[in-house]
LONU-912415 format. One record per residue (C-alpha): residue in three letters; z, x, y. Coordinates in steps of 0.02 Angstrom, whole numbers, padded with zeros to 5 digits, always signed. Example, Ala and Ser with C-alpha at 12.3 -4.5 7.8 and 13.67 -1.06 7.14 Angstrom:
<pts>
ala+00390+00615-00225 ser+00357+00684-00053 
</pts>
This chain:
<pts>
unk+00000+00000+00000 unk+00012+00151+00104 unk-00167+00176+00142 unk-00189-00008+00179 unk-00039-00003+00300 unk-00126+00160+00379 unk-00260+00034+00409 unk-00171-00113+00484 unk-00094-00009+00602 unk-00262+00071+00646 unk-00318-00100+00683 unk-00175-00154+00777 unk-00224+00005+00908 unk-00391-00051+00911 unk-00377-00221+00925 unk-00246-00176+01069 unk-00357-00050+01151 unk-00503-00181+01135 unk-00402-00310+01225 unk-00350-00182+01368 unk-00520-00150+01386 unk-00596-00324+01405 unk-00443-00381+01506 unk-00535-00249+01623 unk-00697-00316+01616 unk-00665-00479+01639 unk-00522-00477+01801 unk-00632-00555+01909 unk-00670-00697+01801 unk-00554-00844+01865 unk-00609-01026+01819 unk-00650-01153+01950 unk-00524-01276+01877 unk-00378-01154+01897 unk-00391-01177+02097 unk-00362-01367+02074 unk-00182-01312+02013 unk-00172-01190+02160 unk-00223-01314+02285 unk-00056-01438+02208 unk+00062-01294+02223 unk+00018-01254+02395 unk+00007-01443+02430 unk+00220-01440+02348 unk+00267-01286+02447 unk+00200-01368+02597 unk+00298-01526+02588 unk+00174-01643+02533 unk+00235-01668+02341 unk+00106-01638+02192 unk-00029-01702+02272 unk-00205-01646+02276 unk-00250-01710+02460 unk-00100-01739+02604 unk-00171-01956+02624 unk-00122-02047+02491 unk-00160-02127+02370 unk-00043-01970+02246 unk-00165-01919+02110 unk-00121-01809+01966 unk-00267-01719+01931 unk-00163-01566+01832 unk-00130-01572+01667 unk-00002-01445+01679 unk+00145-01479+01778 unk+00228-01325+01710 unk+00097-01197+01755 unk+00056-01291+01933 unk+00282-01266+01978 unk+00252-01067+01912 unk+00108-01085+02024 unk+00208-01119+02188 unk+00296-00960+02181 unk+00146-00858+02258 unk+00119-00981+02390 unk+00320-00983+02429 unk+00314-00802+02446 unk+00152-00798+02541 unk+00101-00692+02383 unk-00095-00684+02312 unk-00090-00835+02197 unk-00252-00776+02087 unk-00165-00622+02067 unk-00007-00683+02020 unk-00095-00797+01900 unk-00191-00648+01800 unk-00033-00545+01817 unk+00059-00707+01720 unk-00048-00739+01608 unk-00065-00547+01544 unk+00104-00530+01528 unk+00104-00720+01442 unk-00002-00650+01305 unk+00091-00497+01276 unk+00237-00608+01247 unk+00151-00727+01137 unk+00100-00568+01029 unk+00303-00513+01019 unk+00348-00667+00991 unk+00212-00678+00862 unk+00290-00511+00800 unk+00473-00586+00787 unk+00415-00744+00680 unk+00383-00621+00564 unk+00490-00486+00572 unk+00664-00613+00584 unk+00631-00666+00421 unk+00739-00599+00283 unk+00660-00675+00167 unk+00491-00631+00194 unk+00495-00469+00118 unk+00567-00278+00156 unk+00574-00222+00323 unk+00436-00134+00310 unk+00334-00252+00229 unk+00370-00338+00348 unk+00349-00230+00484 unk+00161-00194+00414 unk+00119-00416+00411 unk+00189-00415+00625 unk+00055-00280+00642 unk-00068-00375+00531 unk-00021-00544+00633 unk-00023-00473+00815 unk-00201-00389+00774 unk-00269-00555+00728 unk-00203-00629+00892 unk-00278-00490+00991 unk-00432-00479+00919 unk-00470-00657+00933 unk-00647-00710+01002 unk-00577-00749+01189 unk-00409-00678+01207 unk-00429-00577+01356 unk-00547-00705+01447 unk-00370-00837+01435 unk-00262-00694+01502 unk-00332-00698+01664 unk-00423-00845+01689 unk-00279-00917+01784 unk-00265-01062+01704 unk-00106-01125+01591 unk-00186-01089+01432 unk-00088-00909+01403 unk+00092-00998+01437 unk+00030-01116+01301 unk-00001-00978+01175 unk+00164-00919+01213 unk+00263-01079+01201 unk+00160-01151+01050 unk+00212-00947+00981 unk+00391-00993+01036 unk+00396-01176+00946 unk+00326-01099+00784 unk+00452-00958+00784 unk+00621-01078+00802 unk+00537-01205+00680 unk+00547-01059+00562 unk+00731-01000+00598 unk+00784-01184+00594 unk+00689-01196+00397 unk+00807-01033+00355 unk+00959-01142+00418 unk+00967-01070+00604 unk+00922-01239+00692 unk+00963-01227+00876 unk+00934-01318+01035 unk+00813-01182+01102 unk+00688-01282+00962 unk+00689-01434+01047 unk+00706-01363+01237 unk+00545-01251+01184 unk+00446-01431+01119 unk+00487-01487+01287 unk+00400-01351+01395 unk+00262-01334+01262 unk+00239-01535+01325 unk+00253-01509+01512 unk+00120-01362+01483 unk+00003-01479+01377 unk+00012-01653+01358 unk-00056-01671+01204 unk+00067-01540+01122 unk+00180-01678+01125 unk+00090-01731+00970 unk+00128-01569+00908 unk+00307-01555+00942 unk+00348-01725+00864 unk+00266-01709+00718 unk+00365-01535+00698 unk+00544-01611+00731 unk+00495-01768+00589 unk+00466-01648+00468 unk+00606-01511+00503 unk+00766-01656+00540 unk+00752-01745+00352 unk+00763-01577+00259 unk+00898-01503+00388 unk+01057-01516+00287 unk+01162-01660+00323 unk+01325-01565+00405 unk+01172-01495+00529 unk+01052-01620+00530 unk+01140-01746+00663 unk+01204-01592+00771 unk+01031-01551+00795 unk+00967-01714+00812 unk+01077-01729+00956 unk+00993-01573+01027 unk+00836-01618+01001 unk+00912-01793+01101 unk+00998-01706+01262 unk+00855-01549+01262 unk+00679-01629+01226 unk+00666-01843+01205 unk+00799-01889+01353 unk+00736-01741+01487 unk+00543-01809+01421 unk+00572-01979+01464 unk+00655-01934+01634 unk+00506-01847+01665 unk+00375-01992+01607 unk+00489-02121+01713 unk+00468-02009+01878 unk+00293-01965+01865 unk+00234-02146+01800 unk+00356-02200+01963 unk+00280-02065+02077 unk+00082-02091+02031 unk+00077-02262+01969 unk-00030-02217+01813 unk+00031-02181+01617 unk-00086-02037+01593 unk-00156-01886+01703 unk-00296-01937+01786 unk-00396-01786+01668 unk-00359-01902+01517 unk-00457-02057+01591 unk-00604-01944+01665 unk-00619-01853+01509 unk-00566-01916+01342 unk-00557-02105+01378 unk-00658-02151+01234 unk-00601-02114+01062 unk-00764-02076+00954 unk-00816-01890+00841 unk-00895-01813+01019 unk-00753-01676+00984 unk-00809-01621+00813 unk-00958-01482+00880 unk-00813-01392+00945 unk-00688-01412+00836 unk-00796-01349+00692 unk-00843-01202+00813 unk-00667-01143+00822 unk-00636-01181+00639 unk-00782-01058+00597 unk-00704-00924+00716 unk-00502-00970+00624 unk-00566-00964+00439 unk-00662-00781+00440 unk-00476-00707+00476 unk-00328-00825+00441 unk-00395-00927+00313 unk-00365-00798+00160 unk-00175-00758+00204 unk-00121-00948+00221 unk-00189-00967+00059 unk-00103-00824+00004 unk+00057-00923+00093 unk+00059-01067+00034 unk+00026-01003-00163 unk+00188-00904-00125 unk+00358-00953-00155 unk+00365-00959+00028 unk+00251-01105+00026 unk+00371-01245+00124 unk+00313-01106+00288 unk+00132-01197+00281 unk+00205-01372+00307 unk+00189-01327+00502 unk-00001-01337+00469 unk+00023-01530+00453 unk+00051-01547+00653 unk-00095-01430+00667 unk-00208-01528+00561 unk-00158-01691+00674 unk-00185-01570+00825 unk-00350-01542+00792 unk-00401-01701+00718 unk-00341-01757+00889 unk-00467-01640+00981 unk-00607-01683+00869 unk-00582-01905+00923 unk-00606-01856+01097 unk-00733-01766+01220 unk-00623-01664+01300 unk-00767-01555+01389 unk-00708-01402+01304 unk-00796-01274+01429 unk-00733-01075+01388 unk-00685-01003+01262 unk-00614-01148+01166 unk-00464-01159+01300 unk-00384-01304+01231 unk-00382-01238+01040 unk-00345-01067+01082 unk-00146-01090+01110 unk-00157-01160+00931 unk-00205-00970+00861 unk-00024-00898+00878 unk+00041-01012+00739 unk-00106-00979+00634 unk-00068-00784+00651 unk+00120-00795+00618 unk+00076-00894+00469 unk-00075-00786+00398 unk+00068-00623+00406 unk+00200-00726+00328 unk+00067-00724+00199 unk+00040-00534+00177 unk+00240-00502+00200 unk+00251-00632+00043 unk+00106-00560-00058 unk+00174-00380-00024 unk+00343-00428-00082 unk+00295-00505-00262 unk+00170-00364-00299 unk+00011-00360-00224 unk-00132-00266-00319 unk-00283-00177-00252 unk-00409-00329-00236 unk-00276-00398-00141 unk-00245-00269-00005 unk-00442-00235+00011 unk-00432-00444+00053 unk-00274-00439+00180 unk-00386-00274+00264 unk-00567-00355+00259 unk-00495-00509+00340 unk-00429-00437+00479 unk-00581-00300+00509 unk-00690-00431+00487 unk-00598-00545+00611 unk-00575-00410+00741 unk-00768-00369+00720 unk-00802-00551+00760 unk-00676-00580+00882 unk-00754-00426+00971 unk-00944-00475+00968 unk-00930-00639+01024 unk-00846-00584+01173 unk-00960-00424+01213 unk-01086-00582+01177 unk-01037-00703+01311 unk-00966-00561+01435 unk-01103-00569+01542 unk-01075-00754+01556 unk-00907-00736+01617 unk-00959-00602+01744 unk-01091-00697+01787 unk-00980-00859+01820 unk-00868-00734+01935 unk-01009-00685+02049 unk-01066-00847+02057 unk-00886-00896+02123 unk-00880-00769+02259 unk-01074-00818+02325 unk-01052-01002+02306 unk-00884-01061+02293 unk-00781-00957+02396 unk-00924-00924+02535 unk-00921-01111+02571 unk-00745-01134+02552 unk-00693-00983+02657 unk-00843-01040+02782 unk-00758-01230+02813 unk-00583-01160+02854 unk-00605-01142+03034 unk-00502-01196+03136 unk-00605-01288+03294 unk-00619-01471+03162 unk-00569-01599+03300 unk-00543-01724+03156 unk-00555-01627+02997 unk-00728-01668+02877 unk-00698-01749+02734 unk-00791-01660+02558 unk-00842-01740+02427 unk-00889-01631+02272 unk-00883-01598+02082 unk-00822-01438+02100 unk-00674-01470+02160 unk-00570-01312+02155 unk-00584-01154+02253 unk-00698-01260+02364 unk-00563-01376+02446 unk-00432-01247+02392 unk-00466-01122+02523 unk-00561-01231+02645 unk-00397-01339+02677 unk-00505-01473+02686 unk-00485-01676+02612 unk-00568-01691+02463 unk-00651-01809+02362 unk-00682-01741+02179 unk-00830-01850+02144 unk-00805-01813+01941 unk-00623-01919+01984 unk-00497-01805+01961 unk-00390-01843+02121 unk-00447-02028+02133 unk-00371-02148+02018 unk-00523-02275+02053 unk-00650-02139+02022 unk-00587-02081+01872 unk-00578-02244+01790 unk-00749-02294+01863 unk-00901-02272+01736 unk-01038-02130+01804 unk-01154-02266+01853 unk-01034-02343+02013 unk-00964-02178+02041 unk-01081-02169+02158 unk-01036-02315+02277 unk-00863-02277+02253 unk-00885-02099+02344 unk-00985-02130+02468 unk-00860-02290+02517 unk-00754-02151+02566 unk-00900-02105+02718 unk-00860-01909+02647 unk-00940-01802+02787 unk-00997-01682+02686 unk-01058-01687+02501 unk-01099-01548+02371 unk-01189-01556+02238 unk-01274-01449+02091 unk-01449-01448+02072 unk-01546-01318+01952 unk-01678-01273+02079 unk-01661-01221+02247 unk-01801-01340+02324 unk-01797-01458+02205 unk-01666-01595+02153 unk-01607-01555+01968 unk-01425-01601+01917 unk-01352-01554+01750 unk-01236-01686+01803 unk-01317-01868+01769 unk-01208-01952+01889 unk-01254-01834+02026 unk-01421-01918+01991 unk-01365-02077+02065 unk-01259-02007+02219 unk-01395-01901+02291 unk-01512-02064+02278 unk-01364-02169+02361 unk-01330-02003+02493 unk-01526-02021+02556 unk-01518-02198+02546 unk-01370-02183+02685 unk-01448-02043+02790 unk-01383-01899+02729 unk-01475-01749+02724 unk-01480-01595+02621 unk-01489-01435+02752 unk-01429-01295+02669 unk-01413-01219+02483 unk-01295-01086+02413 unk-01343-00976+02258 unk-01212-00992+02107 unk-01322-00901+02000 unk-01529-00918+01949 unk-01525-01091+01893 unk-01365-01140+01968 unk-01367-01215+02177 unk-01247-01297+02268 unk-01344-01429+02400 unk-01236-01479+02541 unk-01264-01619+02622 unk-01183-01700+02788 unk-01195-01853+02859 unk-01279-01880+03044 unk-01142-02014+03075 unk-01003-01875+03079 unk-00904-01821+03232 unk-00898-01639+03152 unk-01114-01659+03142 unk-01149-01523+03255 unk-01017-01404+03191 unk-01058-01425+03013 unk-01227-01380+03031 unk-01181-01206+03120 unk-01037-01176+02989 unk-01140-01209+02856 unk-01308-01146+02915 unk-01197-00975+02921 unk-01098-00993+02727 unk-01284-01020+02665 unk-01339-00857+02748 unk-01176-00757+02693 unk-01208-00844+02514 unk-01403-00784+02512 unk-01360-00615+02586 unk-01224-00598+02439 unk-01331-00626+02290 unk-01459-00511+02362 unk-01321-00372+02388 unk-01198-00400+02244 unk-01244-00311+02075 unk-01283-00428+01927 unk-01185-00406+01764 
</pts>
């Protein structure tokens, strides 16, 4: 076993080193959506509450409440909150992988110490060298502090199945849910199968726990936010997955195919093990992902929403090599524990070298599009300030200041329950002064968005005019159009005659990845 732990390790560098290295790469890359949870943090330092614009009507167009309060701390401290966020979410995956590292290595039962020593090493190089990793460390989004708290439910679950059942268990479900909605699902479905086996001196201690630390704090929670916004569910959940239907199974097959080249081996090994009662966490994550195949959850990078799923999977697949170590493991069996895990880390690393250039090319587009028009609205001469309406609706009305209309409906509760045919009508009852929209061609009309179809019909139908264009990237332009009815009509066009100029002159100078 020796050689094959010579290996492991070897992989555990590399996979580290590879991670370091596309963590590099891909620092610029911050998603568009991540600046929607900016804009409500600055919006809660400010005084305004967790809202996306400072008039009512309150919209909750997060999905991570946890992630957008972390996110106020930069804005408190006048700090750079895209830094911050890449900074967070770096160190959030380095914690995942130590936590990752723990689930393993606190288990007595699981082998030797140095078996299993060699399955943490085994477990964090599988993590590491997953297809995405580094893009979800600094993307600045929440899905890192997932990672880690879906690493940090998995790893109590296990010390409360050795008879170590705590309160941090339940207190750790209830972040994981304040993180991600739907790891509620999750986290329930965990705590029905751990209380019946619990032991009855423990079992209604810990029920109580899981009482004061995750069910009575969640329903506080539910009551203020249902009291605050008037709605059930995030405004995300009815302009996304509304509709229950298979529209989720492309991607969740995707990510499957990525899962089963690595993990799929040592689970087996697992749950053929003594140690089998471990796999019964895979239950919740069976229900997890039947949940994301039922909906359309527009998936975009890097599977984002199943990603924070791949820390349990890992602690599980080296409980399986501690296990197999510990009983005896023959030759065919090492060479399978150390194909597995080259193979996965080869994977993991071609698809991302694959799609690099994607992400990079994403980033520039952000800085010629996206921030030029954003940074080119925030002036401050506005005598009443223009109202935006846009799909894009992140860095754009983050650092413009500006009110926004996200024409897609995630900070209108009447637009996000609206189908794409009146969403139309709905915007433009708003009399937004300016509106943005994507087109494929820079003199001709082509969304990738159907329902942008209808609005720039029902924008020239009201005398709006396009005037200027900004270059995202060779088939990607944002037209901006204003109305002639506006009080701001004569500013916007010098404003905006000038971000399409700084826009045009960028993609000209910047280099291309």
């Amino acid at each position: 076993m020796r050689a094959s732990a010579l290996v492991i390790q070897g992989m555990l560098l590399a996979t580290g080193i590879a991670f370091a290295l596309w963590t590099a790469r891909l620092w610029s890359y911050t998603v568009d959506d991540a600046y929607i949870t900016f804009r409500y943090a600055e919006n809660l330092v400010r005084g305004w509450g967790l809202t996306f614009n400072h008039a009512p009507p309150r919209a909750e167009g997060y999905t991570s409440v946890l992630w957008t309060l972390l996110m106020a701390i930069p804005h408190a401290l006048r700090l750079d909150v895209v830094l911050f966020s890449k900074l967070g979410g770096l160190a959030l995956m380095l914690g995942a992988a130590v936590v990752i590292a723990r689930g393993i290595l606190a288990r007595p039962g699981a082998g030797s110490p140095a078996s299993r020593r060699i399955a943490a090493a085994f477990a964090v190089a599988l993590f590491l060298g997953f297809a995405s990793a580094a893009v979800h460390a600094v993307s600045g989004m929440e899905t890192a502090l997932a990672a880690f708290l879906y690493a940090t439910t998995a790893a109590f679950y296990l010390d409360a199945q050795d008879g170590r059942p705590s309160w941090r268990l339940p207190l750790s479900c209830l972040l994981l849910g304040l993180t991600r909605p739907e790891a509620n699902l999750f986290s329930v479905l965990l705590l029905a199968l751990l209380i019946p086996g619990l032991p009855t001196a423990r079992r209604r201690g810990f029920a109580a726990a899981c009482l004061a630390a995750y069910v009575v704090p969640g329903i506080l929670y539910f009551s203020w936010r249902y009291r605050y916004y008037g709605m059930l569910l995030p405004l995300p959940f009815y302009a996304k997955s509304a509709t229950f239907d298979l529209s989720g199974l492309a991607p969740t097959l995707s990510f499957l195919k990525n899962l089963v080249v690595g993990f799929a081996f040592p689970i087996a090994a697992l749950a053929r093990s003594p140690a089998r009662r471990r796999t019964w966490i895979l239950l919740p994550l069976a229900c997890m992902l039947a949940y994301f195949t039922t909906t359309d959850h527009i998936m975009g990078y890097g599977h984002r929403y199943f990603f924070p799923l791949v820390p349990v999977f890992a602690i599980l697949a080296g409980l399986g090599l501690s296990t197999r170590i510990e009983s005896g493991i023959g030759r065919t069996g090492r060479l399978g524990f150390v194909t597995c895990l080259v193979l996965a880390s080869t994977l993991g690393f071609l698809k991302t070298r694959e799609v690099q250039r994607d992400y990079l090319a994403y980033a520039r587009g952000m800085r010629t599009a996206h921030e030029v028009l954003g940074h080119g609205l925030a002036v401050p001469e506005w005598s009443v300030p223009p109202v935006i309406a846009l799909g894009d609706a992140g860095a754009i009305p983050y650092y413009s200041e500006l009110p926004t209309i996200d024409s897609f409906g995630l900070n209108d509760p009447v637009l996000a329950r609206s189908a794409p045919g009146v969403r139309a009508n709905e915007v433009l009852s708003r009399a937004p002064d300016v509106v943005v929209l994507i087109s494929r061609h820079e003199q001709r009309f082509e969304s990738p968005l159907p329902y942008e179809d209808g609005l720039w019909r029902a924008c020239l139908a009201r005398g709006y005019s396009r005037h200027v264009t900004l270059v995202f990237g060779p088939e990607y332009f944002l037209w901006v159009l204003w109305s002639p009815f506006s009080v701001e009509a004569p500013r916007l066009e010098t404003v905006l005659a000038e971000a399409s100029r700084r826009s045009h002159e960028l993609d000209r100078t910047l280099p291309r990845p």
